[in-house]
N, C-alpha and C positions, 0 to 999 in steps of 0.2 A: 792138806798140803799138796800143791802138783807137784804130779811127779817129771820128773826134766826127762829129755829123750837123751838116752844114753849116745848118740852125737848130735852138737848143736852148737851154730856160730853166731857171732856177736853179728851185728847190720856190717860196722866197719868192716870184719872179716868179711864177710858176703864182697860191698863192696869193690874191697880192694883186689877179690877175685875176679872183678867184673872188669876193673882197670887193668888187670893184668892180662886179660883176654884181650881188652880190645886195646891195649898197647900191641900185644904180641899179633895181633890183627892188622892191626891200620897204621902203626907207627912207622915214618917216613913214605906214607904211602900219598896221593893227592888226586879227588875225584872231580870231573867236570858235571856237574847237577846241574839239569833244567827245572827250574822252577818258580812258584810267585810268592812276591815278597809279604808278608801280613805282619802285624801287631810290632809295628818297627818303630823303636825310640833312638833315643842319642843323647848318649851324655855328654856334652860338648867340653867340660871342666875335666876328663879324661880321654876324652877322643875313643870312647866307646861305641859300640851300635851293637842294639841287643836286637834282634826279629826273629821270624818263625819263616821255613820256608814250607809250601805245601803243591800238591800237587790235586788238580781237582777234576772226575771226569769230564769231558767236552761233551758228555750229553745230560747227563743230571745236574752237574755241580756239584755233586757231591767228594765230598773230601777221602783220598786215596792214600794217603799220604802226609805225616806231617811230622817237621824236623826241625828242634830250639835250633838257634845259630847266632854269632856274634864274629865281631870285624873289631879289630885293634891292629896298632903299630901299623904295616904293614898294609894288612887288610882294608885299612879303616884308607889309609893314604891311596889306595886302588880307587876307595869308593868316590875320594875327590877327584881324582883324578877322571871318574868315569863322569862324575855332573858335570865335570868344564866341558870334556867332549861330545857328551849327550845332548847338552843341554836343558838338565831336568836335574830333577832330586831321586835320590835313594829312597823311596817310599811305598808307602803301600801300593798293593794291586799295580804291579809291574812284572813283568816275566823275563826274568836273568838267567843267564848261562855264568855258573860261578865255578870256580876253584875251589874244593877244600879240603879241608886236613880231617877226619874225626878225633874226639876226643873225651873221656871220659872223665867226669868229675864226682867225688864222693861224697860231693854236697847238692851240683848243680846237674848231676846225671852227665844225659849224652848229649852231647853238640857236634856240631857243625862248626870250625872256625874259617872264615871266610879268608883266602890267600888273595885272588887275583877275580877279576870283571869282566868279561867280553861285551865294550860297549857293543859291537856293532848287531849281536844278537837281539838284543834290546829294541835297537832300532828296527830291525828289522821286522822284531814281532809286534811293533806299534804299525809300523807302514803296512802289515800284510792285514792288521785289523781297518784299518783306515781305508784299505782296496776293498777287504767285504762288505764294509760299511756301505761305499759308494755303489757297488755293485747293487747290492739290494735298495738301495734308493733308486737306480736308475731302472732294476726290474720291476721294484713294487708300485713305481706311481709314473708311469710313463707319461700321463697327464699332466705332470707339474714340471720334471723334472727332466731333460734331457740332455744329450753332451753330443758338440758339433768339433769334431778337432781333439784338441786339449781341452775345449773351455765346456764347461757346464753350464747351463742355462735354466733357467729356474722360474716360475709365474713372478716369483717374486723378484727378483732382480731383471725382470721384461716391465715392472711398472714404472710411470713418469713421474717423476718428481715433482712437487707443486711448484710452481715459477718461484713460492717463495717457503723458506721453510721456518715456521714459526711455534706451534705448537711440538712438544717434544715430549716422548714416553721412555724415560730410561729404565733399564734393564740392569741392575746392580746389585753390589752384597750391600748390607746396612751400616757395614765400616769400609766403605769401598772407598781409596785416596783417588781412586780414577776417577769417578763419580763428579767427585770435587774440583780436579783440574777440569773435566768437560764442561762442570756449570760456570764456573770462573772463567775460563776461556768464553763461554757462547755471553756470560753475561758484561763483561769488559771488554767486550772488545772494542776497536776506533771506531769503527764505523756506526756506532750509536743503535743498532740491531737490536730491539726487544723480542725476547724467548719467553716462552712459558711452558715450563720444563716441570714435569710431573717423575717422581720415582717410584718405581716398582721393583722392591726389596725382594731378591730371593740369594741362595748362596751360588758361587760361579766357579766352586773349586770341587771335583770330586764327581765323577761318574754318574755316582748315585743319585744325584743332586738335578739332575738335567731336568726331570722329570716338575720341579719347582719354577723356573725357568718354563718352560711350555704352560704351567697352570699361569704364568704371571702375562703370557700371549691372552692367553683366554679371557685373562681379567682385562687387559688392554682393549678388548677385539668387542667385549660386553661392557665396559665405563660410559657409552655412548659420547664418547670423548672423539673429536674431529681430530684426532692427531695428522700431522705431514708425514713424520715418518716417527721409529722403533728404533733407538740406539741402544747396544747392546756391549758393558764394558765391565773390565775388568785392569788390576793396575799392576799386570804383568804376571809373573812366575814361570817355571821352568815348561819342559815340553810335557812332561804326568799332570804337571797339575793344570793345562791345558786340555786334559784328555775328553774334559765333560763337550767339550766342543767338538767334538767329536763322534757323541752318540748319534745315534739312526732317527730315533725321536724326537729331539729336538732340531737337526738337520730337518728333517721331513716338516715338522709344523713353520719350522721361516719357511720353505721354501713354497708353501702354501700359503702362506702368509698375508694376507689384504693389501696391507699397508708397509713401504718400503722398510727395511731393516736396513743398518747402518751398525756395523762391526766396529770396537773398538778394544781390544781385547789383551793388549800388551806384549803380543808375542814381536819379537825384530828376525826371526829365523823362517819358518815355515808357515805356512797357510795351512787353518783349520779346515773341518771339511763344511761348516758354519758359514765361512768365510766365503766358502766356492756360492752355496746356495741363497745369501743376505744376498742386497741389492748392491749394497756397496762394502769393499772392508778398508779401514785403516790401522796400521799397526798399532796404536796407542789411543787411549779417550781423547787426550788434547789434540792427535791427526782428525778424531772426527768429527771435533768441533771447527775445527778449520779447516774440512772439508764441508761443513754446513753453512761454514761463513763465507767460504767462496766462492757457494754455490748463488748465496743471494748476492753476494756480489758479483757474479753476471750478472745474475737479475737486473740488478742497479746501473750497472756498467752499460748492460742492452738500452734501458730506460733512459740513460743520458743520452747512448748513440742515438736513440730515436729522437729524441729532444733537441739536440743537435741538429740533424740530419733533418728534421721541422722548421727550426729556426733557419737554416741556410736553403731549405725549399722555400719558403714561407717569400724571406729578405727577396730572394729570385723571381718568384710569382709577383711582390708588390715592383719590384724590378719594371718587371713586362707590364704588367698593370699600367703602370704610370705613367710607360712611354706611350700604352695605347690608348689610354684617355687622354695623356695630351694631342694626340692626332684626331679624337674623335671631340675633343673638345674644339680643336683649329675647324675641323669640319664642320661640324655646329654652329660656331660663330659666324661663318662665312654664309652657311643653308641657312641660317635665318635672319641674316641680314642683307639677302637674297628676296628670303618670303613675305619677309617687312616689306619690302619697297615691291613686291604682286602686290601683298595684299593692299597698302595704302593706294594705290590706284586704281583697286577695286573696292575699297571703301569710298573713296573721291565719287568715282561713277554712280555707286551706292547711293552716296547723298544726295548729288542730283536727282537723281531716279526720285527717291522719298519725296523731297521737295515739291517737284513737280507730280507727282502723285496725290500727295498732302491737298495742295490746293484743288485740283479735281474733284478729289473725295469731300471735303470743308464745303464747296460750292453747291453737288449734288445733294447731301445729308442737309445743309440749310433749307434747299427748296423743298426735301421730302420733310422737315421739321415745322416749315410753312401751312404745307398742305395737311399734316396731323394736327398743328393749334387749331386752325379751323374746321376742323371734321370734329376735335374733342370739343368746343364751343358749343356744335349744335344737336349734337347728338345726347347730350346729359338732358336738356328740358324734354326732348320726346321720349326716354327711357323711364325719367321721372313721370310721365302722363300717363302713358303706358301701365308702368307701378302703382297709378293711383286710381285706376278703373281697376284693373286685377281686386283689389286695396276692398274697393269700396261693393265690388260682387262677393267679396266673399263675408264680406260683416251681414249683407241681406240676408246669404244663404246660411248665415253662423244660427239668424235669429229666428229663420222658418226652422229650421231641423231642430234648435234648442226647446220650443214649445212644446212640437209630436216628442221628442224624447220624455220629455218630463211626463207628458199624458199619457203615453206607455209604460212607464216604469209607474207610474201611481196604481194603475189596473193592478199591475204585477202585484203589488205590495196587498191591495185588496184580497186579490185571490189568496195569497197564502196567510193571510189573517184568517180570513175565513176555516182554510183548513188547520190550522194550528187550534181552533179553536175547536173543531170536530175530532180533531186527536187527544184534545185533551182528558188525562184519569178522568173527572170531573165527571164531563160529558157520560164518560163509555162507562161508569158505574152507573148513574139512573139511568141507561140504557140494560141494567139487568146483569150487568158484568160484575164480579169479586176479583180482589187482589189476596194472595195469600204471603205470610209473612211466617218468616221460622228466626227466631232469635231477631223480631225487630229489623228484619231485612228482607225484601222483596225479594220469593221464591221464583225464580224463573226458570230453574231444570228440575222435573217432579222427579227427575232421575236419582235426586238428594235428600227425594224422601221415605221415610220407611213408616209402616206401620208405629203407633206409642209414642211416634212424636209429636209435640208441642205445637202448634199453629196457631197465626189470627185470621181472623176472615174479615175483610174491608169492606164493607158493602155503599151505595150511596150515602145511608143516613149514619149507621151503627158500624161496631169494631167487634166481632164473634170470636170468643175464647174455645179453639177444640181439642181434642186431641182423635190424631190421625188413627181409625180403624182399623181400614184394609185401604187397600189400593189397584186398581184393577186397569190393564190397559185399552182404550178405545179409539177410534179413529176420528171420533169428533165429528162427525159427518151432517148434523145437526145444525153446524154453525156455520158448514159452506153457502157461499153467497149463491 
């Protein structure tokens, strides 16, 4: 059995010891807390808002501090009051200078009830993040980024727009109603303009989120997609939930950016710091679709002036034109019915000339055709007498030199009968000579012979069966002539 401590209080007791402390503590008292908003709901059907305030250090992050808190009646009616004037929502990750009452609950512990708002604190600590922000874009990339004046200047907002803007890379959440006004607008519009307009889905609310937005650049910058330019939208909300336009991160990659960016981002109060660094910004998607429409529509507007401005050059030049071929046509007619009437009178003279020429020529070519009939008469019978002595010398000489030829080449023939028949096997065996034979074939290199083998020996009369001894080499000096 346990044994009880002889003093001991119920929870409630405890409790309500604890309610009576921090009544007798804090009751009509009201503290001004700086701090950031987290884990904030709303009940809207009681006009509740439950959050956490916390305080966190500025060089870790780490949490220092943290305190349940809730807003009603009163409270809850500061907090509207504070989004009309703010321009934003009561929500997470924002940093308020609040009013409050402490309070102790013996169910719900210790809270925080929120009394009253200091917008202007609010503001102030967005605008003093939005100065550091800038600050360090303009120290960290001096190469991209610079400020002349008030205006910031950026690689990316110094590029030229294409004459025409056609191709299109949207930058959206995947239930974005801006998205839809931008494409509706660029795809309906009067002027019969064709878009081809690709999306790239990332979320557009939320700090944390920027970093989705920069990967969906990358994916743009790698699609090998010829985009004109990068619109970049959203379909409004307060000044917080505009804050991601705001990061350093994604500021810094537009404003390095290749390809021009084009802001459409919902806000009608302030400019993001997005906005300074994009090429272009318009308060809403449907402003940047009809600032894309009328952009090409200069284009188009330029294209008709020049068209124009061709056609009444053009009308002007045939103008002149025609007045000065009609003076160079008057001229012409005139110069060559000028040159007609030289040249006919120099053809006239011409003719005569030929004429009397003509029969000159006709007279002398007849007497020299005279004097060649009769030179060609007589000269073919002595060319032919001539041909026919030549004719008849050479058939005498054809038939003296035909005779000695023939009784020359008969000799010839004689002599090598003769010796064809002193070369013959025949002969040069009854003269004492053998033919030797290996395998029925006439040995003619003893170089192929060895001792053992097989031979015939040919002699004048008879065929000698041997077989090869020895073999010994000699110079044959016997048989020199």
């Amino acid at each position: 059995m346990v044994q009880l401590a002889e003093t001991h209080l119920r929870l409630s007791e405890l409790t309500a010891e604890i309610n009576r402390a921090v009544s007798d503590r804090f009751t009509g008292r009201r503290f001004w807390v700086m701090a950031d908003v987290t884990s904030h709901t709303y009940k809207a059907d009681r006009g509740l808002h439950f959050f956490e305030l916390v305080e966190k250090d500025p060089k870790s992050g780490n949490l220092l501090a943290k305190l349940s808190a809730k807003a009603w009646g009163s409270g809850s009616q500061s907090i509207e009051q504070f989004e009309r004037s703010a321009g934003q929502r009561f929500t997470n990750n924002i940093s308020v200078l609040i009013a409050v009452e402490i309070q102790y609950h013996q169910l719900y512990g210790l809270q925080a009830n929120l009394l009253e708002i200091d917008v202007n604190f609010t503001l102030g600590v967005l605008e003093q993040q939005r100065r550091n922000t800038l600050e360090q874009l303009l120290q960290r990339n001096p190469e991209v980024i610079w400020k002349i004046g008030e205006k910031y200047y950026t690689r990316n907002n110094q590029l030229t727009l294409p004459l025409v803007i056609q191709r299109i890379a949207v930058i959206a959440s995947s239930t974005s109603a801006g998205a839809e006004d931008l494409r509706h607008t660029l795809q309906l519009n009067v002027h019969g303009y064709h878009f081809i307009i690709d999306e790239y889905h990332a979320p557009v609310q939320g700090d944390q989120f920027a970093n989705e937005i920069v990967r969906q650049l990358i994916a743009i910058f790698h699609s090998e997609q010829n985009y004109d330019v990068v619109v970049i939208t959203r379909g409004g909300g307060s000044q917080t939930d505009l804050l991601i336009f705001d990061n350093y991160e994604l500021a810094r990659a537009i404003a390095r950016f290749p390809i021009p960016v084009i802001t459409g981002i919902g806000h009608q109060r302030n400019e993001s710091i997005v906005d300074w660094m994009a090429h272009s910004s318009t308060k809403t998607p449907t402003k940047a679709a009809e600032f894309i429409l009328a952009h090409n529509r200069r284009f188009e507007e330029q294209v008709i002036g020049h068209q124009q401005t061709i056609i009444i050059r053009a009308q002007q030049q045939f103008a002149r034109e025609a007045e000065s071929l009609s003076g160079i046509y008057s001229r012409v007619v005139t110069q060559s019915n000028r040159l007609l009437s030289l040249k006919q009178d120099l053809m006239n003279r011409i003719n005569q000339s030929v004429a009397s020429n003509t029969r000159t020529i006709l007279f002398n070519k007849r007497n020299t055709l005279l004097e060649n009939t009769a030179s060609l008469l007589s000269r073919p019978r002595t060319i032919i007498g001539n041909q026919r002595n030549d004719l008849n010398n050479f058939i005498g000489n054809l038939k003296t030199f035909n005779g000695q030829l023939l009784k020359n080449q008969r000799g010839y023939l004689n002599h090598y009968q003769s010796v064809m028949r002193l070369m013959s096997p025949l002969n040069i065996l009854k003269r004492g000579f053998a033919i030797i034979k290996q395998n029925d074939r006439i040995c003619a290199h003893p170089d192929k012979l060895k001792p053992g083998d097989k031979i015939s020996i040919l002699m004048s009369a008879i065929k000698l069966g041997a077989t090869l001894d020895n073999k010994t080499d000699h110079h044959a000096t016997e048989t020199d002539l």
